[in-house]
N, C-alpha and C positions, 0 to 999 in steps of 0.2 A: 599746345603744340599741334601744330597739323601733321594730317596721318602721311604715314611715307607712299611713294609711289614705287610699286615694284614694276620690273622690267624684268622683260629677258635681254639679253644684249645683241644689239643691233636694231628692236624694236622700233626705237625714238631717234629723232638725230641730234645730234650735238645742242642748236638751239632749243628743242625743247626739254632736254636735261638741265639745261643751263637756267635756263629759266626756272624750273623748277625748283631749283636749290636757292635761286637767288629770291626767290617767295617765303622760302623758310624751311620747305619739304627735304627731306630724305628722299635720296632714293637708293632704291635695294634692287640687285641686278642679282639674278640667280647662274651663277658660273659655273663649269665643271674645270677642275684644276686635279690633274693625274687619275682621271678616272672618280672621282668622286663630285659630290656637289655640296658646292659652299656657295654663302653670302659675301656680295661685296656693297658696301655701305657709302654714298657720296654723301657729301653735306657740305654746308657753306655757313660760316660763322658773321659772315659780314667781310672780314677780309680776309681770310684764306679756304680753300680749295682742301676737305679733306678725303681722301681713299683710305677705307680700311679695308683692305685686302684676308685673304685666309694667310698670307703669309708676312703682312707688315702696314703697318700706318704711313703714306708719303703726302706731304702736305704741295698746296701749287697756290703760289703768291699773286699769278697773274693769270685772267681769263685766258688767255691765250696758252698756258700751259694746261692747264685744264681741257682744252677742247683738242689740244696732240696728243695728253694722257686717254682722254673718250675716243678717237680714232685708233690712238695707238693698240690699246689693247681690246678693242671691237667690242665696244661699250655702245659704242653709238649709231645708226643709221649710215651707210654713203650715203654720201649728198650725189 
C-alpha cells in the first residue's frame, strides 16, 4: 500500500487530490470541526469516491461529485 499523503485543507487543488487517490494513496486532511481537531480520510477504491468524515462515511460515484465535495467543504486549493 502506498503511504497516505497528509494535507491541510486548501493546501493542494482539487487535480492534485484527485490524482492522488486515483494512484492508490490516501489522503488525510487535518480539520478543526467545533473547536477540536479531527482526521478526514479520502480514498478511491477504483470506482467510488470515499469521505470519512469525524462525523459520517459519504460515498461520490462520479469525479465530478468529488471535486464539488473537495471545493465544497474547503478541501482543496481555489483554482
Amino acid at each position: 500500500m502506498k503511504s497516505p499523503l497528509r494535507l491541510e485543507p486548501g493546501e493542494r487543488p482539487a487535480d492534485d487530490i484527485i490524482a492522488a487517490l486515483r494512484e492508490g494513496r490516501r489522503v488525510v486532511l487535518d480539520v478543526q470541526v467545533a473547536g477540536s481537531a479531527h482526521e478526514v480520510v479520502l480514498r478511491y477504491d477504483g470506482e467510488t469516491y470515499h469521505c470519512d468524515t469525524p462525523t459520517s462515511l459519504h460515498r461520490h460515484s462520479e469525479e465530478a461529485e468529488m471535486r464539488a465535495c473537495l471545493d465544497r467543504m474547503g478541501y482543496a486549493a481555489e483554482n
